[in-house]
C-alpha positions in Angstrom: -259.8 -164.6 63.7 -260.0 -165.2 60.5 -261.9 -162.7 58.0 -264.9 -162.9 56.9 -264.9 -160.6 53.2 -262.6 -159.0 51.3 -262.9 -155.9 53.3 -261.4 -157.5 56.0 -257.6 -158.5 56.4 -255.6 -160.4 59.1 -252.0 -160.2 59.6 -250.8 -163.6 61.6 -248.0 -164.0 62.7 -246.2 -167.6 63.4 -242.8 -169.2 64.6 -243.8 -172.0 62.3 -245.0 -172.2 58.5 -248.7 -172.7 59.1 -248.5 -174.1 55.9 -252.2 -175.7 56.8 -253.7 -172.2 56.3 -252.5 -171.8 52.9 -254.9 -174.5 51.5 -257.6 -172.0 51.9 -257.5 -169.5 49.2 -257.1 -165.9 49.5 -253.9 -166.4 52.1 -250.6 -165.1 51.0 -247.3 -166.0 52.5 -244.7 -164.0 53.8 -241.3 -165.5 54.5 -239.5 -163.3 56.8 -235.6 -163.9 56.2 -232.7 -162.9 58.8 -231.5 -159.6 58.0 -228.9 -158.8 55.5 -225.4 -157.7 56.3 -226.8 -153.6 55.2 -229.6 -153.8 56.9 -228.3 -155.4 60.2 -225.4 -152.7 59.9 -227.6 -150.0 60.0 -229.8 -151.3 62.8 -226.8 -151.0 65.3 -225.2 -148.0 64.3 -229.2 -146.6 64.3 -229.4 -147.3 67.8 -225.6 -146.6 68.6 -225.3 -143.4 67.2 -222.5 -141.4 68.7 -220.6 -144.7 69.6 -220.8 -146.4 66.2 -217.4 -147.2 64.4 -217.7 -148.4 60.8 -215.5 -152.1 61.3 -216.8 -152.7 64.6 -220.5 -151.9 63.7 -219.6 -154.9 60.9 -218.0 -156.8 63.0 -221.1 -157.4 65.6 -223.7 -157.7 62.9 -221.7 -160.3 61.6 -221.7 -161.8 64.5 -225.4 -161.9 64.9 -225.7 -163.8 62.4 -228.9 -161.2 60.7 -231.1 -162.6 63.9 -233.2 -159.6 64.9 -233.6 -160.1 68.2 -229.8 -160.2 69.1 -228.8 -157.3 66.8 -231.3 -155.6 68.9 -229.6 -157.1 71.9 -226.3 -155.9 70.4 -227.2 -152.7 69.7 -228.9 -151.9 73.1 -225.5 -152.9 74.7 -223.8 -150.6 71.9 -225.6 -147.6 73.1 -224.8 -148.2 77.1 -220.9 -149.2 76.2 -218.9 -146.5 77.8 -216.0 -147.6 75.7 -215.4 -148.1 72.2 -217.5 -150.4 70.5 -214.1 -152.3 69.5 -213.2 -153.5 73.1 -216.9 -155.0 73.0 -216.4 -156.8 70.0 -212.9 -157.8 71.7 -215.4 -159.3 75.2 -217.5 -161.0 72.6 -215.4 -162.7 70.8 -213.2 -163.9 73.7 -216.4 -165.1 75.5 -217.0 -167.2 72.6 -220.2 -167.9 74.2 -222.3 -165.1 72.3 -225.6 -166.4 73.5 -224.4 -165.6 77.3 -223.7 -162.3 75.8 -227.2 -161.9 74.6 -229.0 -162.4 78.3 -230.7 -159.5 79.2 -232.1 -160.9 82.6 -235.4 -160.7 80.9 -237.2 -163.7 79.7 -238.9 -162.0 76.9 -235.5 -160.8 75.4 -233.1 -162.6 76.4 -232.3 -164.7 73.1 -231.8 -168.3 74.5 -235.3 -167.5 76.1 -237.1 -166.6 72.8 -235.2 -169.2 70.9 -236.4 -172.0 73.1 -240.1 -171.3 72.1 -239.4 -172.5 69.2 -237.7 -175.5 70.5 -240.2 -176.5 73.1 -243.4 -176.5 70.2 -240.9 -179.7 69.1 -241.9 -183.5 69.1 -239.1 -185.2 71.1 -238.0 -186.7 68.7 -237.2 -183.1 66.7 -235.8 -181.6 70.2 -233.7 -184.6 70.1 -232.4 -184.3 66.1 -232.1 -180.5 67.0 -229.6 -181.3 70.0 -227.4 -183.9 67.9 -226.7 -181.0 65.0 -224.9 -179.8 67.6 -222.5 -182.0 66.9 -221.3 -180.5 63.2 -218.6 -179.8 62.3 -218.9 -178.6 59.5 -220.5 -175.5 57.6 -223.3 -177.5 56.5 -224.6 -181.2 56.7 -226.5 -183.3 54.1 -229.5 -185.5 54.8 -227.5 -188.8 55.0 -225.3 -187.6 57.9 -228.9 -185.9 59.4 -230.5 -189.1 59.6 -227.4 -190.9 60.8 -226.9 -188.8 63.4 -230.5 -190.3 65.2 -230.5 -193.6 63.2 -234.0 -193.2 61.4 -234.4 -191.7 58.0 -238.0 -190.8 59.0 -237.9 -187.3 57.2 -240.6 -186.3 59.6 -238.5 -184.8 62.3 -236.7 -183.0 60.0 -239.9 -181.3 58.3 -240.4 -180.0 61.9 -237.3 -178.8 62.4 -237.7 -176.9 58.6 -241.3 -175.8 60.1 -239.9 -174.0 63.0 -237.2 -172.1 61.5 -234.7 -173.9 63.2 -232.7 -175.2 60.0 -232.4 -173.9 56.6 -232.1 -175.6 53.6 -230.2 -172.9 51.7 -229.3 -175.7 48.9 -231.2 -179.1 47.8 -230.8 -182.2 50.5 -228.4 -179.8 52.0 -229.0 -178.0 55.7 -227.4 -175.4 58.3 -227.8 -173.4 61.5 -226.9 -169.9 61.8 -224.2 -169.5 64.5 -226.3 -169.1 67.3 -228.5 -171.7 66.9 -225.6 -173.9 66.6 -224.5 -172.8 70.2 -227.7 -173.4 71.1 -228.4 -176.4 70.0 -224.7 -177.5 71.3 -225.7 -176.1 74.7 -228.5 -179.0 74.8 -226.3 -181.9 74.3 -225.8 -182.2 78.1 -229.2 -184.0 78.2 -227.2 -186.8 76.4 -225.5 -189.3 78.0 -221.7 -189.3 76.8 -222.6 -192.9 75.0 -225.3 -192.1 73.0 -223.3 -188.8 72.1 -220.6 -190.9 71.3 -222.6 -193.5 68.8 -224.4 -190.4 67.2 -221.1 -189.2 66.3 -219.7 -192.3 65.0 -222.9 -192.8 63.2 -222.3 -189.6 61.6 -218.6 -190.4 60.6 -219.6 -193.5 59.0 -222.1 -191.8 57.0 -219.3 -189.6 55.8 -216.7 -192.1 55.3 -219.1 -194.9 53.4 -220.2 -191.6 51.1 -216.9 -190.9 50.2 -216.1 -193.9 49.3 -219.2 -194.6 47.3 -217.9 -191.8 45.4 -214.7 -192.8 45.3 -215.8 -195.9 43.5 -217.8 -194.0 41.2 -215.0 -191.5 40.3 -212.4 -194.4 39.3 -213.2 -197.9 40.1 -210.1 -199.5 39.4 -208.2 -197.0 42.5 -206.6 -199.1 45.4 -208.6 -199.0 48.5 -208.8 -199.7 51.9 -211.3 -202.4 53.3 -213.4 -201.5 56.1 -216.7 -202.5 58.1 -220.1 -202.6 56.6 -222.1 -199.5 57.5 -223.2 -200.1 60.9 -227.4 -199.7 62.1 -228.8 -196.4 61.6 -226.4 -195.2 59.5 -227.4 -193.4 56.2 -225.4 -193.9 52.8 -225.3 -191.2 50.3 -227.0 -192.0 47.3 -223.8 -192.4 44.6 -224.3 -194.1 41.0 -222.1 -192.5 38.5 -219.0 -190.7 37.9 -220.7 -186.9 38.5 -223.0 -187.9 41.1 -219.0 -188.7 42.6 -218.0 -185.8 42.2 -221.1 -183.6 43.2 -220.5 -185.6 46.4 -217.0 -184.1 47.0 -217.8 -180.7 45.8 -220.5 -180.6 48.4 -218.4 -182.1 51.3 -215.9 -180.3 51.0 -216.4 -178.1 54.4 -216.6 -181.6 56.2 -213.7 -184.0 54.5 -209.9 -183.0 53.4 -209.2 -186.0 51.1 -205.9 -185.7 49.8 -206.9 -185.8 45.8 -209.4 -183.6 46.0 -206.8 -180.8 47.7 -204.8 -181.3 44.6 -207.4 -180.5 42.3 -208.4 -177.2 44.5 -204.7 -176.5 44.2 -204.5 -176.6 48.2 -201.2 -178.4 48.3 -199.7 -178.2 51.8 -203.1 -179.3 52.5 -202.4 -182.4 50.2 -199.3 -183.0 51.9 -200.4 -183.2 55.1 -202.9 -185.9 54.1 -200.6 -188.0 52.0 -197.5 -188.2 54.6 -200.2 -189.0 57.0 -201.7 -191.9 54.8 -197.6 -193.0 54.1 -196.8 -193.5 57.3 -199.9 -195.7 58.2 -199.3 -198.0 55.3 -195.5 -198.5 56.2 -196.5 -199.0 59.6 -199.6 -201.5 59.2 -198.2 -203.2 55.9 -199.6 -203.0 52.6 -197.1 -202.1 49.4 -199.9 -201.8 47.1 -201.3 -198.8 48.9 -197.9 -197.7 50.0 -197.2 -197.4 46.1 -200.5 -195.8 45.4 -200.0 -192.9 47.9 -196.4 -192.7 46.6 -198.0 -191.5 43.0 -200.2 -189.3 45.0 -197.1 -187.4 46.3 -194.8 -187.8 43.1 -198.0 -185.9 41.4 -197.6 -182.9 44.7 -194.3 -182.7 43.7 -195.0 -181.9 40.2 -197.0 -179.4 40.7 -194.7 -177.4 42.4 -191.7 -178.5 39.8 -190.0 -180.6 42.3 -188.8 -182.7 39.0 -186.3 -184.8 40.8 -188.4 -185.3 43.5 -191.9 -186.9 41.7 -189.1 -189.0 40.0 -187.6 -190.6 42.8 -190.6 -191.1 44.1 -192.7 -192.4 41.3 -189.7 -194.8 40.7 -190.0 -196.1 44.3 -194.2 -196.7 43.6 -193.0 -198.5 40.2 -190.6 -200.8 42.0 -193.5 -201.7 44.8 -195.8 -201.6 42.2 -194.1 -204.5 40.1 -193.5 -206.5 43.4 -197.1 -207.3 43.8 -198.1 -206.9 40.2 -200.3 -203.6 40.6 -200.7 -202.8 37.0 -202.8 -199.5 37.7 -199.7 -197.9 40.0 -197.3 -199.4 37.3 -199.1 -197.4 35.0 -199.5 -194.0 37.0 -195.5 -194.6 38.4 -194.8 -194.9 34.3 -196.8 -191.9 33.6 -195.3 -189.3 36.1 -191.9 -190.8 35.1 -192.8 -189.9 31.7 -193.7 -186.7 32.5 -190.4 -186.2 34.4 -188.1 -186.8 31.4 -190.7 -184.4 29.3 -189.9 -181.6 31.5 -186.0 -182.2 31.5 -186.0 -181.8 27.7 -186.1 -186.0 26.7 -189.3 -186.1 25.0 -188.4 -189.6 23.1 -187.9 -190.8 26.4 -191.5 -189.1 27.7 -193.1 -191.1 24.6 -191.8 -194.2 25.5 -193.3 -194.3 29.4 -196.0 -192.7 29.0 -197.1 -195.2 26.0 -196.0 -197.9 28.1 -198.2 -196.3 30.9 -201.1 -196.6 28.1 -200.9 -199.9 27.7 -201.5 -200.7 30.8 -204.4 -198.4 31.4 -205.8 -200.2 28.7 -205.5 -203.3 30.5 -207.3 -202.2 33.2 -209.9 -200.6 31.8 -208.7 -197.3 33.7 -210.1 -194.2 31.4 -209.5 -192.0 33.4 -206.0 -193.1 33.6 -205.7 -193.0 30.0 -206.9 -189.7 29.4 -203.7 -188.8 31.7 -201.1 -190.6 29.3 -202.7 -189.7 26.1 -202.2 -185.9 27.7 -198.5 -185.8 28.5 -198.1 -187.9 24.8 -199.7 -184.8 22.9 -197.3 -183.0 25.2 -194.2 -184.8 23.9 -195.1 -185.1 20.4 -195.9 -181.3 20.5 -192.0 -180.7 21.8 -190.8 -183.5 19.2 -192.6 -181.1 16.5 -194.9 -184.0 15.6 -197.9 -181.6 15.5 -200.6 -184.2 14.2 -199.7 -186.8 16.8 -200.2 -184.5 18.9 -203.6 -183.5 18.3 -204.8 -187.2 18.0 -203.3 -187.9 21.6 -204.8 -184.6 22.9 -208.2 -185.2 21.2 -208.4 -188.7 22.7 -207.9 -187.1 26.0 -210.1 -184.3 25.7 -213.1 -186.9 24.4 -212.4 -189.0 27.4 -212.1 -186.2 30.1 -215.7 -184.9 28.5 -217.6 -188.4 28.8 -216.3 -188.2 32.8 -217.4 -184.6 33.0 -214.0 -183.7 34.3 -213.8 -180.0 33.6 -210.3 -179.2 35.2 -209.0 -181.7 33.0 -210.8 -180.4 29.9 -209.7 -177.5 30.7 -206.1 -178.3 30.5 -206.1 -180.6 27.6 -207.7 -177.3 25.6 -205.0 -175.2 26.5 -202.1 -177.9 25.8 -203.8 -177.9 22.3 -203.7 -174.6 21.9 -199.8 -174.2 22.3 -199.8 -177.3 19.3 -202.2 -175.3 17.3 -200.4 -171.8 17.8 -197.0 -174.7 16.4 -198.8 -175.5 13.7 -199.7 -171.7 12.8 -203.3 -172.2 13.7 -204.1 -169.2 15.7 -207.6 -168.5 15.3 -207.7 -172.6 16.7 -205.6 -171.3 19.3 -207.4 -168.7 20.8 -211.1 -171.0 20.3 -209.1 -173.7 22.9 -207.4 -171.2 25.7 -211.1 -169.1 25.2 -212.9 -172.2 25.9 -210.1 -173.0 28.9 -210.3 -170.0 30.3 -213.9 -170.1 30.9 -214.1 -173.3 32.4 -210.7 -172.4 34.8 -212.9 -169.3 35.8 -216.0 -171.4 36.8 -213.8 -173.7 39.0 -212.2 -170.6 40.9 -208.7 -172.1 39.7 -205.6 -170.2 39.8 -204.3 -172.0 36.3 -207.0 -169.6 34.7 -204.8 -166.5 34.8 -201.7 -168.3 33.1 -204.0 -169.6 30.1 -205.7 -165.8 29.8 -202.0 -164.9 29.8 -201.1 -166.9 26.7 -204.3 -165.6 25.1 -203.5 -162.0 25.7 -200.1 -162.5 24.1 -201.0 -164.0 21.0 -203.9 -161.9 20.3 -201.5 -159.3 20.7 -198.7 -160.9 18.8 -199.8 -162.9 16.2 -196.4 -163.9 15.7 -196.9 -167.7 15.1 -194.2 -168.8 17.5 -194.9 -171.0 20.4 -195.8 -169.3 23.6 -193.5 -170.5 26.9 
């Protein structure tokens, strides 16, 4: 069938990529996508006319997911529904089965039907990597917790799975299912027995947990941590060196793991909370004072944030006092450090010095940057309020060098706008507005809410110019 001169074309179509056919020349490719939210919008309300209503029209292309076939499924049950398109959206959704909803009683329509052609041209191995991705749980999943999930890191199966259309990689090494092919595939976990479902899934979990902390490790080595099992057989470790492959690794899991920390950072503190009292009550129940201390910073840092002053002290002093019973020098240090901070915020800055350089000397001990950068932050702090204006550059400068070389941008960020409330001291304005510019951009870029009180300060002293410190 295919042609013979250029005066003869052939149009093939193909569930798969026929990627064979474009070593020949004079073949050109056409991916065809799922449809866009417009266009899938304007299929049902097309073939719904008369009954179509705007949210609810939205509302079941959404849940189509932009596959074809069921929007056309959608829409023909659109046009027959007597009543508003609303109460079908209601039956739909409190189904919650949507590929039941899609059965037309015809075995060229109905969608599980057509989307088991695609499944059936699968090696068993494939069918059998397609029906363990039923068992995400998250919006995504990365190769490691792929291969984990079957126990082989053959990529093979995977490339037939990419082949048929029946995974997308929508982002390097990372993979999803639209919603309906998630049902499906979930549907076909019934040919597994409930043990190997069960070791796929723990597979998968280990995978997750050995990844995180890998990166862990990576982000700050000298952090307390728990001891568990070597990775058991099968299962695939991500790939973590360095301090940004660390924290690539959490930005990306993000839909899959709720680790405490990382909730601070995203500013998702009941979130936070949840994980820390959880993690508190394990280590006061199973013993261990290091890591009873160490999740005791954890919350006296919560309670910061939310200017619970009294609060992170008591509990900061309580990590200290653990802290020096087994002679953890890297709580010490962080239980010194939010103490410090605490007497900076009730107005007794030589007392803030004294902690927090305390708290630096022990960092230094360690080896801890990371934990440095902290104390060489809230020093610039103090020395700003003690009018000590070049101290507190040099501490803020160290910080800001540091938090560069770790490629930690939310901390870059704030260490530029600390130093811009010292440079706006000082009388240095067009400094001033360089820093909270510079910390503005990067806040923006990691969708944090701090962003709007920096471009606040910014406003007011382009505005101003009055040479007075901002509050």
């Amino acid at each position: 069938m295919l042609p013979a001169g250029r005066d003869c074309v052939t149009v093939i179509t193909s569930r798969t990529e026929l990627t064979g056919l474009l070593v020949d020349g004079g073949v050109r490719r056409v991916a065809l996508g799922l449809l866009g939210q417009s266009d899938a919008r304007v299929l049902i309300a097309d073939r719904a006319a008369g009954v179509a209503e705007d949210d609810a029209v939205g509302e079941l292309a959404a849940m189509c997911a932009g596959l074809p076939l069921a929007l056309a499924i959608i829409a023909a049950q659109a046009a027959q529904h007597r009543f508003p398109l609303r109460t079908l959206v209601r039956q739909l959704r409190s189904e919650g089965r949507l590929l039941d909803a899609l059965d037309t009683g015809d075995v060229r329509t109905t969608a599980r039907a057509v989307l088991s052609w695609s499944y059936e041209t699968l090696s068993p191995g494939a069918q059998r990597l397609f029906r363990y991705l039923g068992l995400m749980t998250g919006a995504d999943i990365a190769w490691p917790a792929m291969a984990s999930l079957i126990g082989t890191r053959s990529r093979t199966l995977l490339a037939e799975l990419l082949r048929a259309n029946l995974v997308e990689e929508y982002l390097p090494g990372r993979f999803r299912l639209h919603d309906l092919l998630r049902e499906y595939s979930a549907g076909l976990l019934a040919e597994e027995t409930e043990q190997d479902r069960l070791a796929a899934c723990t597979r998968m979990v280990d995978s997750y947990l050995h990844g995180a902390l890998a990166a862990d490790v990576a982000l700050k080595a000298q952090r307390l941590r728990i001891t568990v099992p070597p990775a058991g057989p099968g299962v695939e470790v991500p790939a973590i060196t360095d301090y940004l492959s660390g924290l690539d690794w959490f930005a990306e899991a993000k839909a899959c793991l709720m680790l405490g920390r990382t909730l601070l950072r995203q500013d998702r503190q009941h979130d936070a909370e949840g994980m820390f009292q959880s993690a508190l009550r394990l280590f006061r129940e199973f013993g261990g004072a290091a890591e009873e201390a160490d999740v005791l910073t954890s919350i006296a840092t919560l309670h910061l944030l939310r200017w619970q002053i009294e609060d992170a002290a008591a509990a900061a002093r309580e990590a200290l006092s653990l802290a020096e019973t087994v002679r953890q020098l890297n709580c010490q240090a962080a239980a010194l450090r939010i103490i410090g901070r605490c007497d900076l915020e009730r107005g007794d800055h030589e007392q803030a010095v004294e902690r927090c350089t305390a708290a630096l000397e022990l960092y230094r001990v360690t080896g801890d940057t990371e934990g440095e950068a902290a104390a060489q932050r809230w020093l610039g702090t103090a020395y700003r309020k003690l009018g000590r204006w070049d101290e507190s550059v040099r501490h803020h400068e160290r910080s800001l060098e540091i938090d560069i070389d770790l490629g930690d941008d939310y901390y870059v960020a704030v260490v530029l706008d600390q130093l811009g409330l010292t440079y706006v001291a000082m009388g240095r304005q067009t400094d001033a507005e360089s820093a909270w510019q510079h910390s503005v951009a990067i806040l923006d870029y990691l969708d944090h809410p701090q962003a709007d009180t920096v471009r606040a300060r910014l406003l007011k002293n382009e505005g101003s110019r009055s040479g007075t410190e901002p509050r």
